[in-house]
N, C-alpha and C positions, 0 to 999 in steps of 0.2 A: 875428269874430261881428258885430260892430258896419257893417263893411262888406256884408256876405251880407246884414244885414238890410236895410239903406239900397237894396239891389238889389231885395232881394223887393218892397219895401215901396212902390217904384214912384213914379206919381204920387198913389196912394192914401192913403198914412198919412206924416204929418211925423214926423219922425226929430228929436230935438234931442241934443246929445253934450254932458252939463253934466258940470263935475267942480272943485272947487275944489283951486288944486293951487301946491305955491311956483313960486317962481321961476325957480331952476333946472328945474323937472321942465315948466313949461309949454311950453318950446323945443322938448323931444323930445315931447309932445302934441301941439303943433301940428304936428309933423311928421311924425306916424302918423297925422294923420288926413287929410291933403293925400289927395285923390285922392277921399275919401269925399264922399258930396251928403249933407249934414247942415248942421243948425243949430247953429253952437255957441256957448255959454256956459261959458265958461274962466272963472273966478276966481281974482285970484292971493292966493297968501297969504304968509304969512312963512314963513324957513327950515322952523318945528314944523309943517308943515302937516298930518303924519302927526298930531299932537297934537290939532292943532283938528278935524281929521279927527272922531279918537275921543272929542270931548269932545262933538261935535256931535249924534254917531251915540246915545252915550251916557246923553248929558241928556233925547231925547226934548221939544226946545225948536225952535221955528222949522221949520215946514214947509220942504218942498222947494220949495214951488211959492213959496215967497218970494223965492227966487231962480233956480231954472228957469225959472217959468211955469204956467200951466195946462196940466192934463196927462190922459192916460187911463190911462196905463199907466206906471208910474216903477219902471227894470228897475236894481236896484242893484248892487256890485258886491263884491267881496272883502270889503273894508276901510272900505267905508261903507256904512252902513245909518241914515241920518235919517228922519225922520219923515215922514208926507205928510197931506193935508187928505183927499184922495178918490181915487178912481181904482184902477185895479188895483198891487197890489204883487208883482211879483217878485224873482228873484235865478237866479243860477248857482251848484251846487255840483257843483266839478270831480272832486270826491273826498270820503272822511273819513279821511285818511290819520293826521289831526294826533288824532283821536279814537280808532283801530284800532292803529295804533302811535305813540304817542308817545317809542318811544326814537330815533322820524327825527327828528323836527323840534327845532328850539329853540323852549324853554320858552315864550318871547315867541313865536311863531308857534300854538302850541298855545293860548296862550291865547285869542287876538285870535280865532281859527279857531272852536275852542270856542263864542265869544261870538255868534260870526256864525248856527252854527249852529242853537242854542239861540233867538237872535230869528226866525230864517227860520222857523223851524218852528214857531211861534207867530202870526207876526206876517202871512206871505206869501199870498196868494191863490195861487198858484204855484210851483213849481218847475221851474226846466230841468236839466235832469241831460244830461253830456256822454256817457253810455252809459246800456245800459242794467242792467249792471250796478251804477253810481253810484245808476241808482233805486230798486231793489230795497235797497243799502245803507241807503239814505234812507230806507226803508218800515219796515224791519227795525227801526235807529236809533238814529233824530228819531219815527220813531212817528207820520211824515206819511202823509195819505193816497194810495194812488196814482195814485188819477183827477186828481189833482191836481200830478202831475209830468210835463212832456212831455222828451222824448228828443230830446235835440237835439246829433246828433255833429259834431265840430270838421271841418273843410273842408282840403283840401290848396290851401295857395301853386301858382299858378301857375308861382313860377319854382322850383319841385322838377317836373324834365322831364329825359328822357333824352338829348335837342342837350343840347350845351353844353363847356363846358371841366371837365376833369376830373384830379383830382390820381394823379401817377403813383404806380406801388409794388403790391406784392404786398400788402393786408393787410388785418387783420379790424377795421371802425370801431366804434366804441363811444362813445356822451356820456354826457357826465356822469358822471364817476368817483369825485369826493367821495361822491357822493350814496350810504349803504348798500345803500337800497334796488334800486341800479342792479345791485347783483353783482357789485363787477368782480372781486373773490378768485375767483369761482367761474369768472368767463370766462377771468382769466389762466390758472387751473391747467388748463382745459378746449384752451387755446391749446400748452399744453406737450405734451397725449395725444395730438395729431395727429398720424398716423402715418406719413401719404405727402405730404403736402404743407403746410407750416407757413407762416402767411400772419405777416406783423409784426400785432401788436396796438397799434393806435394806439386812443389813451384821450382825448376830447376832452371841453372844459366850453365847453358852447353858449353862456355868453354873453363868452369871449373869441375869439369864431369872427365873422367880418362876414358879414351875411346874405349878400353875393355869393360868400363861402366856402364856405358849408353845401352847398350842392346838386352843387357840384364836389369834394368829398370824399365824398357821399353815392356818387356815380357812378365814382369809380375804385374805390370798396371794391370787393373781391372778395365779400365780407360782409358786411351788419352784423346785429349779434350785439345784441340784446334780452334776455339774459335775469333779467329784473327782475322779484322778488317780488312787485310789487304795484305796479297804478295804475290811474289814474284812465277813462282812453281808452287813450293808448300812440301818442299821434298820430306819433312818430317813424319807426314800423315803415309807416304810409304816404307818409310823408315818402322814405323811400328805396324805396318800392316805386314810386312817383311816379317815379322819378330812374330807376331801371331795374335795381335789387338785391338779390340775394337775399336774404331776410330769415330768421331764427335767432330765435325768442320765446321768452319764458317760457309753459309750460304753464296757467300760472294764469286763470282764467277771466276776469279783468278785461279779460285784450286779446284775449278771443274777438272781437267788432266788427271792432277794427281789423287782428285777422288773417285773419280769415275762413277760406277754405281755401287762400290763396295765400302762406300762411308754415310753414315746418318750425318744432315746436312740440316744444319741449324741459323737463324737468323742471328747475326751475333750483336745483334743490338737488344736483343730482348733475352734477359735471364731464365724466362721461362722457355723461352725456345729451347733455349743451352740445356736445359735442367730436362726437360721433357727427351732432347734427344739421347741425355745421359742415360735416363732411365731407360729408353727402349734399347740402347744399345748393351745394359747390364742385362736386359730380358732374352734381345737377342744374338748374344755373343758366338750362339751353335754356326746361325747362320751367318754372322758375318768374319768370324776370324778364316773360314775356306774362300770366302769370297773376296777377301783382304788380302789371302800370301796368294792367289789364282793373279790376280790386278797388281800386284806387288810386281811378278815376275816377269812381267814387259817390259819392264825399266830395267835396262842394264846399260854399264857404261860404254861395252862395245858399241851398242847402236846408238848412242850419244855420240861414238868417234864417230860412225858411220854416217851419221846425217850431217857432221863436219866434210866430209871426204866429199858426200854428195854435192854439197853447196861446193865445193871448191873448186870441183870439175865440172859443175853445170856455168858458173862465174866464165869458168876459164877455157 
């Protein structure tokens, strides 16, 4: 996001990227932001930075711009929300997953989540919501108003592309398998009903994958297989539609966006749903991988910044 904006944002508007943050974590900050044209203000803290973090955000002591700067717009994140003198206040909510079902998350994530949302919706001149179902959530509630949340959907990585190197094998991929919410009881048993052609089900957790890995596992799937309860966007299912593969979703209206009409959409409560949309989607792979990187390439993160930019001067 942060990058798509620094693109929109041109010669016109300064970008500054603050974040107070320990020691350890400042290494991999500085190094996600290489590439980006921004101004930054890195603070370092001690190991409790999470601590000072929430002690910060908490107490309602010490403006931003004490140690940002002067500002017009200070867009906050997850897990801080401090105070500000002036300017517009926003934030991103990616979901209310942590408020809708709290038997996903830990307790401690529900909470902090909880807090975050309960300030934004008080405190925020703004809203960005990463769908537009997330808005409606938010309207429904937080009890915020709508004219006041703009829809700003996640962007696909560049390097999710169909060149490339790719992992061999016959089978159906799937991330994130701890996660409940992901389904995987429902994809395994959906993987067993197949009746003419049985692909392996490889089960991956994205963050022991190196990002030069993901896109070349995306690309030899024969499948990959979405079919999750409930989320926020679902940016996964462009991620491999990016890459050149047929995608399998859950029914659920949260990843209407990110499916568009270029995904077989399955009831994910029912094995045989899953299993039946597996199989037409091995049938018809012709036509859905052109109709998957077609639907892919609408999602970029420039007009992720740009629908930031839009809300900020429509606010303002």
């Amino acid at each position: 996001m942060l990058g798509g904006l620094a693109e929109a944002a041109g010669e016109e508007h300064e970008v500054v990227a603050f974040a107070p943050v320990s020691m350890r974590a400042r290494g991999r900050l500085e190094e996600a932001l290489n590439g980006i044209p921004v101004e930054r203000r890195l603070i370092s803290l001690p190991p409790s930075a999470h601590a000072w973090r929430t002690l910060w955000s908490r107490s309602g002591l010490l403006p931003v711009e004490r140690f940002a700067g002067a500002l017009d717009v200070f867009h906050f994140s997850d897990w801080m929300y401090p105070p500000q003198r002036g300017g517009l206040r926003t934030t991103t909510i990616y979901d209310l997953i942590p408020l809708r079902f709290p038997e996903w998350v830990h307790p401690r994530t529900r909470a902090i989540n909880l807090r975050k949302y309960r300030h934004a919706a008080k405190t925020c001149d703004l809203i960005a919501a990463i769908s537009s179902y997330t808005a409606d959530d938010i309207v429904e509630r937080l009890q915020y108003p709508r004219e006041r949340i703009v829809v700003a959907n996640p962007g696909v990585d560049d390097r999710f592309r169909p060149e490339g190197p790719s992992r061999e094998g016959d089978y159906v991929l799937m991330l994130a398998p701890d996660d409940p919410r992901k389904n995987h009881a429902g994809l395994a048993a959906a993987v067993k009903l197949l009746r003419v052609r049985r692909p392996e089900l490889r089960l991956l957790a994205p963050p022991l994958i190196a990002d030069d890995e993901l896109p070349a596992l995306y690309r030899g799937a024969a499948v990959f297989a979405y079919p999750t309860f409930f989320e926020g966007f679902g940016i996964p299912v462009l991620e491999a539609m990016a890459s050149g593969t047929p995608v399998v979703a859950s029914s659920h209206p949260s990843l209407d966006e990110a499916c568009g009409e270029a995904a077989i959409r399955a009831d994910p409560k029912s094995p045989e749903a899953i299993a039946s949309g597996i199989e037409r989607a091995l049938d018809e792979r012709d036509a859905l991988v052109p109709r998957g990187l077609e639907h892919a390439q609408r999602f970029t993160w420039r007009a992720c910044g740009e629908a930031h930019l839009h809300g900020f001067d429509t606010v303002l």
